[in-house]
C-alpha positions as a printed Julia matrix, in Angstrom:
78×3 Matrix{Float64}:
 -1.73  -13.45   17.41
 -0.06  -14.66   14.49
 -3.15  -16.27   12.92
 -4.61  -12.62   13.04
 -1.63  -11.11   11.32
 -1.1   -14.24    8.7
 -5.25  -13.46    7.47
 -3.57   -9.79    6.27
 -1.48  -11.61    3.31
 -4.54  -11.73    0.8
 -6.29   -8.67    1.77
 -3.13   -6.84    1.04
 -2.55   -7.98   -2.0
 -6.02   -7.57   -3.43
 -6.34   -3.8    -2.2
 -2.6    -3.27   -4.08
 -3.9    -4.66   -7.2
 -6.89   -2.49   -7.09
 -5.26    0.78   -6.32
 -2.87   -0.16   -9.1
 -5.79   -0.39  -11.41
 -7.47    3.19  -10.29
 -3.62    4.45  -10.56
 -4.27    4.1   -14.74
 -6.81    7.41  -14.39
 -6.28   10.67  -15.7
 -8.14   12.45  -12.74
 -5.93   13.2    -9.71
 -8.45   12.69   -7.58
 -8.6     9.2    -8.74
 -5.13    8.46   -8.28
 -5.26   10.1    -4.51
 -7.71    7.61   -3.52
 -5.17    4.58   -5.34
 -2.51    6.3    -3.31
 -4.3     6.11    0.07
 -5.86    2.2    -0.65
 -1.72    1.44   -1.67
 -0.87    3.33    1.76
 -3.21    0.79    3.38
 -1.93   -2.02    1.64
  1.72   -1.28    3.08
  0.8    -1.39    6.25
 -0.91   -4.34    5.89
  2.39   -6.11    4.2
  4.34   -4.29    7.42
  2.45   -5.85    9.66
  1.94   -9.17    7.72
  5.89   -8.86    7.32
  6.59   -8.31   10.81
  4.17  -11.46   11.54
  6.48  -13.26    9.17
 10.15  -11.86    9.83
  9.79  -10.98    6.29
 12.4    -7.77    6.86
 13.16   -6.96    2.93
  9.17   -6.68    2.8
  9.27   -4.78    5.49
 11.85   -2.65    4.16
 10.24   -2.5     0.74
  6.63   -1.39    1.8
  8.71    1.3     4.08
  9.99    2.79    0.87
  6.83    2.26   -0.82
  4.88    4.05    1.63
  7.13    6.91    0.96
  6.7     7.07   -2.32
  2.8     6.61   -1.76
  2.89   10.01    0.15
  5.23   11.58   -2.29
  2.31   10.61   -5.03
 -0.37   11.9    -3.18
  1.93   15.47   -2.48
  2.17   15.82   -6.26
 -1.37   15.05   -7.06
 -3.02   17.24   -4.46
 -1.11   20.17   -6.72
 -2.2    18.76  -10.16
């Protein structure tokens, strides 16, 4: 099971750099969809973390997460 969760570590990091690059737009709509694929990517670290005992990941992605859905909020009333 663990070989399953450790093949999460580079997905996850590609699909944050990506949604950190479609985060640059000036459309909302844009940034919604780099909000979702960096919702995506902290699960992926959760679970990759939780593989790992990795808790201040864990903890970290939480928070991100939060944030995530806090950007999409705003966006949806831009």
């Amino acid at each position: 099971m663990d070989e399953i969760f450790a093949l999460l570590e580079w997905p996850a990091m590609a699909i944050s750099l990506a949604a950190a690059w479609w985060m640059g737009s000036k459309k909302p709509g844009k940034r919604i969809v780099a909000f979702w694929m960096l919702i995506v990517g902290n699960l992926m670290w959760i679970a990759w973390g939780w593989a790992e005992a990795a808790w201040a990941l864990i903890a970290l992605n939480v928070g991100l997460l939060a944030l995530n859905v806090r950007g999409i909020r705003k966006n949806e009333d831009a």
